[in-house]
N, C-alpha and C positions, 0 to 999 in steps of 0.2 A: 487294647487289653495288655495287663504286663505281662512282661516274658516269667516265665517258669524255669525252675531249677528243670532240669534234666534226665526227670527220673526212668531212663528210656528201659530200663531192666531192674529197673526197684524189689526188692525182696524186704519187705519189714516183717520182723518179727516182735509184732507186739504183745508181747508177756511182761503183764505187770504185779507186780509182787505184795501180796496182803496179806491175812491169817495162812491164805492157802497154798506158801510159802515155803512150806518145810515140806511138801510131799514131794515125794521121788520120784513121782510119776507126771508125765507131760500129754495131754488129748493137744492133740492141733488141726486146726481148723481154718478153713482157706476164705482169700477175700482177692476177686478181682475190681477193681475201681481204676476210675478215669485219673489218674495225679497226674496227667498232661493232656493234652490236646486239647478241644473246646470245649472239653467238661470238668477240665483240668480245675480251673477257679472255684468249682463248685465241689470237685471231687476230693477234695484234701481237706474241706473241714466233713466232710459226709463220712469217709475212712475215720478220722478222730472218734463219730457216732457207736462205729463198730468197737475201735479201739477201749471205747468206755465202757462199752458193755462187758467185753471179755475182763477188762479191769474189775468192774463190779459183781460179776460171778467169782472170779477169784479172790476178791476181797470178802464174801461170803463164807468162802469154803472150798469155791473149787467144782469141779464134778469128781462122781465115785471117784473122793480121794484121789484127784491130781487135777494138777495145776491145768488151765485152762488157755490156749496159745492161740496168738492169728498168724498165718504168714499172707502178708498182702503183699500182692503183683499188681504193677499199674498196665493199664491194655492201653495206655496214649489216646482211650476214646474211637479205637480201629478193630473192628472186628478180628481181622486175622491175630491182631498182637495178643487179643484177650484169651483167644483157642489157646493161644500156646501159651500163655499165662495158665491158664483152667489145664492147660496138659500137662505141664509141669508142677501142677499142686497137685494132680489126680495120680499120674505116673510115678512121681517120684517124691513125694512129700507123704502120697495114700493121704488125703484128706477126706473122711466120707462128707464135707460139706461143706460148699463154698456161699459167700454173702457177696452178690452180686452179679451182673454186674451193674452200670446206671442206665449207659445208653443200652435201649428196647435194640437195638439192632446190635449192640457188640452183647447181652444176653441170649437172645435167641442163636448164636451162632455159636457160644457157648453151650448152650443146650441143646440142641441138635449134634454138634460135632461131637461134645465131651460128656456134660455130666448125663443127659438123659441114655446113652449110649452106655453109660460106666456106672449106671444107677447110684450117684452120688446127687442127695439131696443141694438144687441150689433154692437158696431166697433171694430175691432181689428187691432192695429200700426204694429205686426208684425207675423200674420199665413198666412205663406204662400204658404200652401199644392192647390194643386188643384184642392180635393175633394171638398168644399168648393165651385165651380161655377159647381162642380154636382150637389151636394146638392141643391143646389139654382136652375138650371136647372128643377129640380126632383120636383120643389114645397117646399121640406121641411124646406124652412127657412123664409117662410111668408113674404118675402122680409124686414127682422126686420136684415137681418144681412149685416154688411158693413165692408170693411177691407181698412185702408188708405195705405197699400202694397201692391205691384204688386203679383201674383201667380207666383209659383217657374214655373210657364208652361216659365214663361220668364225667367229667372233666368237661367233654364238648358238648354238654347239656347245659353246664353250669356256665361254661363261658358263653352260651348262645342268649341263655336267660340277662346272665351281665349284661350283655353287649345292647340289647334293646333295653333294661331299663336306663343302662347312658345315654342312649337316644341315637344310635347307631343305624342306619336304614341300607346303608347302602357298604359292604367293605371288602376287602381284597384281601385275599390269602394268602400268603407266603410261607412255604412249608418245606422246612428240611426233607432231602429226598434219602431218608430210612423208614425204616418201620414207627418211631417215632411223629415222625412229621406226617406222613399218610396216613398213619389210623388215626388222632386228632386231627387233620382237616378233614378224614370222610367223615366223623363224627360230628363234629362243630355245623359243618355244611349242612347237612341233613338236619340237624337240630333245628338251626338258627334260618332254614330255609321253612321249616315247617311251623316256625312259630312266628312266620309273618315279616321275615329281614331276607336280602338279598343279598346273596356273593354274590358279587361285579365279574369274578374269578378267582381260578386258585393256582397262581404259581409256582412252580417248585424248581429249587435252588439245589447245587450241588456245595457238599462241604471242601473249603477250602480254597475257593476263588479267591485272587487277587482283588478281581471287582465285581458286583455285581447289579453294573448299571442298568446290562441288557434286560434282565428279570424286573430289576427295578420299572424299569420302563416300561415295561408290560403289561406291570399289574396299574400301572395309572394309566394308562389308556380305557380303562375301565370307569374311569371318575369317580375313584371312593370318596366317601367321608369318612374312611376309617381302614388301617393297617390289622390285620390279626398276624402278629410274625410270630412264626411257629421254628426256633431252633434252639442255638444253645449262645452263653460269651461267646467272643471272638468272630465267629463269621455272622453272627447275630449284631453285634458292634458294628460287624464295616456293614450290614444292609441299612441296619438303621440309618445309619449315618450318610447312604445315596443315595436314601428315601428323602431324607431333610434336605440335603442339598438338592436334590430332582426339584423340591416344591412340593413333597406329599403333604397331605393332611397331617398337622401332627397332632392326629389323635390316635392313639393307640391302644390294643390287644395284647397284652404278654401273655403265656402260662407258664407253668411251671419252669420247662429249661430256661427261661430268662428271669425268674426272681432272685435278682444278683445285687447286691448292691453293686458290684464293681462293675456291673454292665450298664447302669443308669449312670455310674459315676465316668466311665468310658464314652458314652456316648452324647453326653451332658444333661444333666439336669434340668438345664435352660429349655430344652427341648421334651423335657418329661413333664408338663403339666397338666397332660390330661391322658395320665394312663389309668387302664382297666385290666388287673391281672386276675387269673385264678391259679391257686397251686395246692394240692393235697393238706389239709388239716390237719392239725392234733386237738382231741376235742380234751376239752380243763379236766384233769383225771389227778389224784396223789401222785400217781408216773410222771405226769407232766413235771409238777412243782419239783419232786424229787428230779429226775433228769437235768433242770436246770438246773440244780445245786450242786450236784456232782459235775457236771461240765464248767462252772464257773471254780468250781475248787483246783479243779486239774487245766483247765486252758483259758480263762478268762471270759471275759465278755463272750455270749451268743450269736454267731454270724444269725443277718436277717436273710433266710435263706430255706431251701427244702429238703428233706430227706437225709437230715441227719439226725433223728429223732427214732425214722426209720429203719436207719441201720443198726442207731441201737439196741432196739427191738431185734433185730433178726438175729445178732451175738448174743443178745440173753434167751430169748426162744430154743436155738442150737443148745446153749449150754443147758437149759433146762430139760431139754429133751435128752439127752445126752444121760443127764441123772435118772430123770424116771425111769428111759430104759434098761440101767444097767451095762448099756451097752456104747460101744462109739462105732459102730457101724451105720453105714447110711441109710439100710433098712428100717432100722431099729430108731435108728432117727427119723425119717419119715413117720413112723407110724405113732410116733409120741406124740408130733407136733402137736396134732389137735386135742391131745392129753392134757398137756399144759397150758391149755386156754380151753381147757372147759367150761362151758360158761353152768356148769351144774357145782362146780368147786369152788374154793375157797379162796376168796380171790386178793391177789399177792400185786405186788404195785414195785415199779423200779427203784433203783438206788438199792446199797451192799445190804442195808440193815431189812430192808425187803424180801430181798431174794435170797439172803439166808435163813428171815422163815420160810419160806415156801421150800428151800432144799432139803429144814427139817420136815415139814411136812407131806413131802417126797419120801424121805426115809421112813415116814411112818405108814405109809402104801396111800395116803389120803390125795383126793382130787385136789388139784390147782387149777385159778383160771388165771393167768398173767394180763395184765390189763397193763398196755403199753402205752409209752411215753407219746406214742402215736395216735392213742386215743385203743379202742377192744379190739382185738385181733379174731375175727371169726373166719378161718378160715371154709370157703365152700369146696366143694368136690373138684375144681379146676384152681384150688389155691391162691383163688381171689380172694379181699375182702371188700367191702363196704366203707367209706368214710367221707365226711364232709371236705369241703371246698373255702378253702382260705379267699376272699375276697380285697384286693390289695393294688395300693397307689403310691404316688409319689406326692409327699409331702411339699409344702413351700420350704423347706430346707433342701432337697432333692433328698430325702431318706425315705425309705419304704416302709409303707406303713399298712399294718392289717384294717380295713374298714368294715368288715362283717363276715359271717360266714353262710354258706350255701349248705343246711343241714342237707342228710341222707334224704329224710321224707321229702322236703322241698325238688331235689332232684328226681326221688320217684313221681311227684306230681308232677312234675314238668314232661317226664317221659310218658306219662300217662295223654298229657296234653298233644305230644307228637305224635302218639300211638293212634288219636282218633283221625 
């Protein structure tokens, strides 16, 4: 993996300047993300996601007349750095609502310590543990928390259906030991055990080993014909890499934390010829097209990659909640959210010249439904949503390439299928 700048107390404050330029007034709004540690590669073009978004609310207009601001803190991908990241926007910035964070285990520690405690709305573009619609289930997230990602509860259905029509019978699990890695391999297992395949076993690795030959060793005493590695770059990099030298099978399982180019380009290409990923979707929506044109105007070419599509989504969500209510308090945010994605309203699509109709038709008291870059944002009573499964390989150039997608219904039939 390459090294990264150093962002060990990063404060950005991205305000960027459009029509909504001359107002005098400043709403700011908080973003913790990974810009270092092993989600670091993924987390800086993901930040960009958010960054655009608050760009193209305020190249609309703005909310109630002022300017619309991020200040992102990187949490190094460590729960404790992220608390005090989300304390320091809560405490002393008063942001009523943060965007993020990525890793399910540096969000929930944020929500538990900070925002659910200080009733300040967070979203998060990419945790996708399934604690998470416990939590929320349980009461303890005040209904202050929202994720524009689907839960790995889908994910490890999708990857189990993958995985047998590759022709996968037998495979090992290797799972980051956060929340993360444990709710995707209790998921996936159960799936992919009930739909007639076999985990060998399921491994789990700590972040940040030197090596991790011992695990490695472990999970092939089981004789797969196939790897599911469940983490992120970097310690994802060095397993893969004393899987292949061990002599594992190299056929392999990604999801989402490893749809990288720089992590197949890390651990070489030569060795990725017969991968099977799944990673959250954006289904073809005006959002979509629009998103990509505004991203390619302001930072060029599209990393092939996850959850920045999402974030932008959560910056415009915020912001438009933000207007409906008149208000920039957390509460008041909270209870817009599902205002601006009414699916009974009028429905408004990303990019400036979009979302400055839908702010007029905010000011005109009329329903909006925001239909995101990420594909419709419904959210349910635990601030989940629903969305399909990117299904994705490695190309004979070593480039990652999308090959199909795993609709919603297809995944309700397949759970249907486990259920009997």
């Amino acid at each position: 993996m390459k090294s990264l700048p150093p962002f060990a107390a990063l404060v950005v404050g991205a305000v960027f300047a459009g029509p909504a330029a001359a107002a005098n007034c400043t709403t700011t709004i908080g973003a913790v993300m990974s810009l270092t540690g092993s989600l670091g590669t993924l987390g800086q073009a993901i930040s960009k996601g958010a960054q655009l978004g608050v760009a193209d609310i305020d190249a609309a207009g703005g909310v109630n007349g002022c300017k619309l601001a991020l200040a992102l803190q990187d949490d190094q991908t460590t729960p404790s750095v992220g608390v005090d990241a989300a304390k320091k926007l809560v405490d002393v910035q008063k942001v009523p609502a943060i965007i993020g964070a990525l890793s399910s285990g540096v969000s929930a520690a944020i929500l538990t310590s900070v925002t659910a405690p200080s009733k300040v709305v967070q979203i998060s573009p990419a945790s996708t543990s399934p604690m998470f619609t416990d939590m929320a289930e349980n009461g303890k997230t005040g209904g202050y928390w929202f994720r524009t990602v689907p839960s790995d509860a889908l994910q490890g259905v999708a990857m189990a259906q993958v995985a047998l029509d590759a022709g996968v019978k037998n495979v090992a699990v290797m799972y980051l030991n956060n929340a993360y890695g444990q709710g995707l391999d209790k998921e996936f297992s159960n799936a992919f055990s009930k739909l007639g395949g076999k985990v060998a076993g399921s491994v789990v690795y700590n972040p940040s080993q030197p090596s991790y030959r011992s695990e490695v060793n472990k999970a092939l005493a089981s004789k797969p014909d196939a790897l599911f590695l469940i983490g992120y770059p970097g310690d994802g990099t060095t397993l893969a890499r004393e899987w292949i030298s061990s002599g594992g099978p190299q056929k392999f399982l990604f999801p989402d934390g490893l749809y990288s180019q720089q992590f197949v380009d890390d651990v070489g290409a030569r060795y990725m010829k017969n991968v099977h990923g799944t990673s959250p979707g954006s289904t073809q929506t005006p959002s979509l097209q629009n998103f990509q044109v505004s991203w390619k105007a302001k930072y060029g070419e599209l990393p092939q990659q996850a959850y920045i599509t999402n974030a932008y989504d959560a910056a415009v969500i915020i912001g438009l909640a933000i207007d409906q209510s008149h208000k920039a308090d957390a509460t008041s945010i909270r209870n817009a959210i599902r205002k601006v994605t009414d699916p009974k309203g009028e429905k408004i699509y990303a990019g400036s010249a979009e979302l400055k109709r839908g702010l007029e038709l905010l000011k005109q008291g009329k329903a909006i439904q925001y239909i995101g870059a990420s594909g419709p944002l419904q959210f349910d009573k635990n601030g989940d949503i629903n969305a399909p499964m990117v299904v994705w390989s490695v190309d004979a150039n070593g480039k990652l390439q999308q090959k199909g997608m795993v609709t919603v219904e297809q995944i309700a039939q397949i759970d249907q299928k486990i259920m009997k």
